[in-house]
N, C-alpha and C positions, 0 to 999 in steps of 0.2 A: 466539433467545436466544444465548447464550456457547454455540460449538460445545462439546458433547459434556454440553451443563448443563443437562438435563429438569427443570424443577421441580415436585415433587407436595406435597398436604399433609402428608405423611407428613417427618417432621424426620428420619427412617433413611433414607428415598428421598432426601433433600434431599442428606446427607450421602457419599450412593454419587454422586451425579450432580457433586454439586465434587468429588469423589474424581475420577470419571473425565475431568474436564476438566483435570484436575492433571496427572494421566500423562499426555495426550495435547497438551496445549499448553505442558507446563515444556521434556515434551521437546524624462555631462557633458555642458552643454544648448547651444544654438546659436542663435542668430537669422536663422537664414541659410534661403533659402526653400528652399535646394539645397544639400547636403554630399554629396561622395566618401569613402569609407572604404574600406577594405581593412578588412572583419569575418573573426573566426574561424568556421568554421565547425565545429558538432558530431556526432561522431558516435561508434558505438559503442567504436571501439577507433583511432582518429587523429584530428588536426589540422588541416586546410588554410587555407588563405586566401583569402577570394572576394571580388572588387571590387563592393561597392556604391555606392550612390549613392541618398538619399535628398529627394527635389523634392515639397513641397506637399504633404507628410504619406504621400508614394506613396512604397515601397520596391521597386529596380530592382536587379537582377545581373547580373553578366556571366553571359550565357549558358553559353557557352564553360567556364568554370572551376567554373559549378555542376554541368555533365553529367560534365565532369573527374576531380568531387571525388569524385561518386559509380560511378564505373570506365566511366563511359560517354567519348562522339569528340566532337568537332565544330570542324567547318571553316567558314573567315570567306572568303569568295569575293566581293572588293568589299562590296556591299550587304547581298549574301545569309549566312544562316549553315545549315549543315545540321546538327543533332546527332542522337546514335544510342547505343542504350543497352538490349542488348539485341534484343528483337522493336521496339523502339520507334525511329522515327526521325521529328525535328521539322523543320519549315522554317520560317525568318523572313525581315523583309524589313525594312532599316530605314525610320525613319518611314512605317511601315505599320501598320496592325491585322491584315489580314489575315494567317493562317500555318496549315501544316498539321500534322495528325499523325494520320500513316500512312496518308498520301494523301486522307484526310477533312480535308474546309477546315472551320476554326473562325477566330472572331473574337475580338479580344483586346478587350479594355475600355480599352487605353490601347498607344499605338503603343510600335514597338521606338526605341529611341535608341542611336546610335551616339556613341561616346564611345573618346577616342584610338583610331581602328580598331577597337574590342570593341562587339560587340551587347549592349546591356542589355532587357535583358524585364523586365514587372511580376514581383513577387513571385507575385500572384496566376494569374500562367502557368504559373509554376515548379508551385504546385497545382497545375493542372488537368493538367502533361503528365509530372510525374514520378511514379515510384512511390517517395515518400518526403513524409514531414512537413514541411514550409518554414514558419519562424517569423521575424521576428524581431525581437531583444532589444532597445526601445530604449534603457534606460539603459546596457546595458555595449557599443550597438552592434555587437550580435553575431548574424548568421544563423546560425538554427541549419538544419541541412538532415541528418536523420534515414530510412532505407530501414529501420529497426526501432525500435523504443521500447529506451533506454539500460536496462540492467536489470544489477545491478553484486552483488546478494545472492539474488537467487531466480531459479529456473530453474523454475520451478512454471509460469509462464506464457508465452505470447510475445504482442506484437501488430509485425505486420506491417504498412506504409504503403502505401497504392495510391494510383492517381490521384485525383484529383476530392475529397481529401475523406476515401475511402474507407478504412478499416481491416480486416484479417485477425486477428481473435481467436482462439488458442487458450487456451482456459480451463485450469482446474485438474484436469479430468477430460478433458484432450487432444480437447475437441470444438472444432470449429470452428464460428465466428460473422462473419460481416460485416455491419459498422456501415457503414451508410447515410445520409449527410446526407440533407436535405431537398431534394428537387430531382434527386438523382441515380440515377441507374440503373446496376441490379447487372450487372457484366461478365457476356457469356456462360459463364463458364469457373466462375463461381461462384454460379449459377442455383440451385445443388440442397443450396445451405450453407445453414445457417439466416442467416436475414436479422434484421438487425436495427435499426429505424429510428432515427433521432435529429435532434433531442435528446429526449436521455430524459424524461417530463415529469414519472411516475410510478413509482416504484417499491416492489418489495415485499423485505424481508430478511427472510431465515431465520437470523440471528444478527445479536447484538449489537455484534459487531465491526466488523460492513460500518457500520453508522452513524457510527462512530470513521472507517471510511476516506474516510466523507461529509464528514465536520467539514471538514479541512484546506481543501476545495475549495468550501464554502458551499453545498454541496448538499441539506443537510438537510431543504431544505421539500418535494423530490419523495418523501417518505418515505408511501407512502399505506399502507401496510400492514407490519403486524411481526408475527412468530411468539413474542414476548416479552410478557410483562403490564405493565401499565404499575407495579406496584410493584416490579418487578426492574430494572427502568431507573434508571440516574444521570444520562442528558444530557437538560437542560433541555427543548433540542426537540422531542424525543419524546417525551418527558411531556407538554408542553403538546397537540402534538400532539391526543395521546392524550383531551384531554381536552376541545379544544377540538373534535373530531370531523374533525378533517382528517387524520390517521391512525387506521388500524381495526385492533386485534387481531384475527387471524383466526384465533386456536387455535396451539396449538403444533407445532415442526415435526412430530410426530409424528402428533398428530390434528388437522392444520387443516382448515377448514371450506372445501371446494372450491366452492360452490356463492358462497360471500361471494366467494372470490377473483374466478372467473372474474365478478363482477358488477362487481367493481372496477376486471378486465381491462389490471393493472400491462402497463406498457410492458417492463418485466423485472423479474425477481426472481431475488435473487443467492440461492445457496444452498450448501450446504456437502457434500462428500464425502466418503470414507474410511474408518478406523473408526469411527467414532462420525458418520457422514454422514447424508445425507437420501436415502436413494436410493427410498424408496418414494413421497416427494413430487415426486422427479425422474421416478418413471416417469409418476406421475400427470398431470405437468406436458405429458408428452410426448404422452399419451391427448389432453390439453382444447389440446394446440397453445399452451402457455401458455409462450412466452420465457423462459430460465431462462440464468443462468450463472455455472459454477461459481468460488465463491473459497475456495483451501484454504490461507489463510493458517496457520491454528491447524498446519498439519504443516510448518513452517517450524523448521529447527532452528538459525537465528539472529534473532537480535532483529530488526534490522535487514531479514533478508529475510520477517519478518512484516511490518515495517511497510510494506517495498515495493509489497505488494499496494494500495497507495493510486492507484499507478501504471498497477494493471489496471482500478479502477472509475472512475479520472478520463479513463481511454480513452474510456467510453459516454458521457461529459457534454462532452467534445475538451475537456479542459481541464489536458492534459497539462503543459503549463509551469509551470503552478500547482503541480503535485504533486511537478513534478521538482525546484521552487525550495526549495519546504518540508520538501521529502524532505534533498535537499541540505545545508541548513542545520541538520535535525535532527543528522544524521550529522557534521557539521561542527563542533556544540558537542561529543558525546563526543569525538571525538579530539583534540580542545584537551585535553577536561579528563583525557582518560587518559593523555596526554601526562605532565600533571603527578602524577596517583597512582602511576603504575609505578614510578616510584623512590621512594616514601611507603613505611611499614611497612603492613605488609599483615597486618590483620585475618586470625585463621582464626575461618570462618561454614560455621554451621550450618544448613541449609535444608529444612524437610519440614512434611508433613500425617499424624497420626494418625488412622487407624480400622480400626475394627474390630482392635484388639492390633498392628498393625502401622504401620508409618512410610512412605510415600511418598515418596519425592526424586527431585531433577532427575535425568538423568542425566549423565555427565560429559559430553558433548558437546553437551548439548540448551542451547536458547535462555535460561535461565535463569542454567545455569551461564557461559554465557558473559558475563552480565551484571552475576554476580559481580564475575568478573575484571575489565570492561572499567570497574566502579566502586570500580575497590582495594579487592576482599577476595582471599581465598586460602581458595576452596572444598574443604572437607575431605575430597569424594569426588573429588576433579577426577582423579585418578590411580586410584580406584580400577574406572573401566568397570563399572558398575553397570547393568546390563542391560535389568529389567526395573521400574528405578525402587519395588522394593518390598523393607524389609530390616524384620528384626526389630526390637523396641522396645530389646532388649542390645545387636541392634548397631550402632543409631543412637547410644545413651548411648555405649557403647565408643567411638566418634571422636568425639562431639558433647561429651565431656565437658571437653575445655580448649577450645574452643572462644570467641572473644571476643563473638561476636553471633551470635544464633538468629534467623532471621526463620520464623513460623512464615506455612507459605503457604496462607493462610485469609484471608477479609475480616472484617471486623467483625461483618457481620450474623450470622454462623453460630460465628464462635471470641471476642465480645466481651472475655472478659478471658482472664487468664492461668492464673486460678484452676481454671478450667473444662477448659484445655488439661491444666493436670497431675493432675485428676481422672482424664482417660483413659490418666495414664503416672508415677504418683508417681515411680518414681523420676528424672525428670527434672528435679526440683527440684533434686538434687545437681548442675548442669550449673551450670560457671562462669559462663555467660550469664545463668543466672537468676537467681544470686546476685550480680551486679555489676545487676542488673535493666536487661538490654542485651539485649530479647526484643519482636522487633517481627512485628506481622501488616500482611495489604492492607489499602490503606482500601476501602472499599463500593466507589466507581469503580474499583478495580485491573483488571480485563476490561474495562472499557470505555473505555481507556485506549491503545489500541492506536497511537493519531494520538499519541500521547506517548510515545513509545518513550523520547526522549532525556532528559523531564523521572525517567520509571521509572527509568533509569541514575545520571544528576546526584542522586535522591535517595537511590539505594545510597553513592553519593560523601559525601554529608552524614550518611550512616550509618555510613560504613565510615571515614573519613576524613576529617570534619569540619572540620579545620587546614585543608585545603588549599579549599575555598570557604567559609570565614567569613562565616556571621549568613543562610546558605543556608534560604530555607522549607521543610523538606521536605512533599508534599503527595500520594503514592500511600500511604504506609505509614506506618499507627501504633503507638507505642511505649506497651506495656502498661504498666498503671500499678499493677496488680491481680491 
């Protein structure tokens, strides 16, 4: 379910358990049967240029300038090429298949071609003898050639490129994992890592979230199990799922039912860490040998480097492109459109959850606040370093009181109207927001929204600043009418 969100019958446990997910998570096409190009190539932190040449749907590189790009040698001797990169050094031969690496003969699937004096190799060589990711781009004709996964807002994770295929996972809780295609076999040197096969066929979530980082990448039908009920759910598929018997509730993370899992014997189940983590389901995991790996997106304290984590589950399904293209363009609409609010007048907003007598809020640094900002408002604690995200009921009204918009941070299911919010706080009726009735809560999907970071932002835009995207739906957050 929503890290840090246990749900009991009890509507006072219901009320602690959004409480504590609140602190913990606010805070051009051709007909030609052969084309040469000079593609960009990508990588974490430069640019180069690599000669291809694409013949009969088969994409070829200069050898030479792919070992280049990535800090490795190699020399063109007439026929022969030698390249070296590292412990690794390759031999080719043109119009050959035969070639070796590191003195072990292998066989290529499509000979070398020589082209103006440069050796071109398959793409699919470039896999199997580099330690790095090789894609590439047809429509913007672009190789991308990756020795790491690009990761531009979180530092939570890493994935590492090997040969063959092969990937080095370090998760959220700094364990190491390698993902194994089908066919391949684990390097000696990584014999004693947990392994882990692929493609993923099935898998199990211990929150609500990881299903948000399935959406993007159309993964959603391996979802054989969730630690969430199916009346807490908002995404379609796992409802159906749910209902059609092809995903199985198996208890919550707290008391799941170990004997259903291991009967289900998920190919991995992602699960969550930290304060409010699973670590008793992770030892368990580790007792029944049951694959497990951590996403700690919820301690993410930008928007953005929450939704990155889409980038560490689309690693187990290799469908890294997908995630980077969708990630890319989510990131891509906010900065257009913040572009245009920063010089907009800027709303001051009010942001918090009541209970128990007291006020919860983002803190100034946390992924909330920053969401504020990046949607033209002018958050009213942004300056003041608010700690420990909990202030009294006087001194939320004392700055909340001119204040232009309230968004109270509740879904619907639990904060319905408005009336009910200032039953736990009379005097917040006196707040300018309330009285201009400019007082919005989540809609029910707002957590499970996670693959929509950008839509979450654009809809603070149409809240905070409406002029500037005109006749905009907004669709995370509703505006009380009551």
């Amino acid at each position: 379910m929503c890290k840090g969100f246990k749900r009991k019958k009890s509507r006072s446990f219901i009320v602690t358990a959004l409480l504590f997910i609140f602190v913990f998570t606010m805070t051009g096409c051709s007909d030609k049967s052969s084309e040469t190009t000079n593609s960009k190539v990508k990588n974490n932190n430069n640019r180069k240029s690599v000669s291809t040449k694409v013949e009969d749907g088969k994409v070829y590189a200069s050898l030479k300038e792919a070992f280049e790009y990535v800090g490795g040698e190699c020399k063109i001797e007439g026929k022969s090429a030698t390249a070296t990169k590292d412990k690794d050094t390759i031999k080719v031969v043109s119009d050959s298949k035969e070639a070796e690496l590191n003195s072990t003969k292998i066989t290529m699937t499509d000979e070398v071609k020589n082209i103006n004096n440069d050796l071109y190799v398959s793409m699919s060589f470039l896999k199997e003898v580099m330690d790095a990711r090789v894609s590439f781009d047809e429509e913007n004709k672009v190789l991308n050639i990756n020795t790491e996964m690009p990761l531009s807002y979180t530092k939570g994770f890493s994935v590492t490129y090997l040969k063959g295929g092969l990937k080095k996972v370090v998760d959220g809780d700094k364990r190491t994992l390698i993902l194994v295609p089908q066919g391949k076999i684990v390097p000696e040197e990584y014999k004693n890592e947990i392994v882990v096969n692929m493609p993923i066929k099935d898998v199990m979530l211990g929150s609500t979230t990881q299903a948000c980082l399935l959406r993007p990448i159309k993964e959603l039908e391996t979802v054989k199990a969730v630690t969430t009920e199916k009346k807490n759910w908002t995404i379609p598929e796992i409802i159906n799922g749910l209902e059609s018997g092809a995903t199985t509730f198996v208890g919550t993370g707290k008391a799941p039912d170990y004997e259903k899992i291991s009967t289900l014997k998920p190919s991995i189940a992602f699960v969550y860490s930290g304060p409010s983590g699973q670590k008793e389901m992770m030892d368990k995991f580790n007792e029944l040998k049951i694959s497990y790996a951590v996403d700690n997106d919820y301690l993410e304290e930008d928007p953005f480097g929450r939704m990155e984590w889409l980038k560490f589950v689309a690693a187990f399904y290799d469908k890294e492109e997908e995630a980077e293209k969708y990630f890319n363009e989510a990131v891509s609409k906010v900065q257009d459109i913040a572009k245009k609010v920063s010089s907009g007048k800027k709303p001051k907003v009010a942001w918090g959850m009541i209970s128990k007598g007291e006020v919860y809020v983002p803190k100034s640094d946390s992924y909330a606040a920053k969401m504020i900002e990046l949607g033209g408002g002018d958050y009213i604690f942004k300056s003041e370093g608010v700690g420990n995200a909990k202030i009294s009921i006087e001194e939320f009204y004392a700055k909340a009181k001119e204040a232009d918009v309230f968004v109270y941070a509740s879904t619907t299911n639990y904060a319905p109207t408005l009336k009910g919010v200032l039953e736990q706080a009379p005097i917040l009726e006196n707040l300018n927001s309330v009285q201009n009735k400019n007082v919005w809560c989540f809609h029910a999907d707002y957590y499970q929204s996670l693959d929509k970071t950008d839509e979450l932002i654009l809809d603070l835009v149409g809240i905070f600043q409406p002029e500037v995207n005109s006749g905009y739906d907004i669709k995370h957050y509703v505006k009380y009418k009551e």
